[in-house]
C-alpha positions, 0 to 999 in steps of 0.5 A: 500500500502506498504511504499516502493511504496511511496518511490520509487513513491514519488521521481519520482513525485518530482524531475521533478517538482522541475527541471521544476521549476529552468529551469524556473527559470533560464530562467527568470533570464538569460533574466533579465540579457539581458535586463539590458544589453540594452543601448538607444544610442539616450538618451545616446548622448543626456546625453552626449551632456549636459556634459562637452566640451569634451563630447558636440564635441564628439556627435556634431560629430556623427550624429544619422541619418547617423549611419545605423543599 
């Protein structure tokens, strides 16, 4: 076979396989990103229920089982 089908063959078998691959990759680190964006509203008023006397009348206030979602 003469080189010029390999290198007209050879970048057409690579570069999707390469696009594929930083899709995925970019898809895996975007729902990274989300899920360290996730905050435990219950554990943070729990943390904050333990701080100073501010933060303690702050979360007496707010009452976990009234807030709907």
């Amino acid at each position: 076979m003469p080189v010029e089908f390999y290198i007209l063959v050879i970048p057409f078998c690579i570069i999707p396989v390469f696009l594929v691959s930083l899709d995925y990759l970019n898809k895996s680190a975007e729902n990274k990103r989300k899920s360290y964006n996730v905050i435990d509203f219950d554990k943070f008023v729990k943390r904050k229920e333990e701080g100073d006397a501010v933060d303690s009348d702050i979360a007496k206030l707010i009452d976990i089982n009234k807030i709907a979602a």
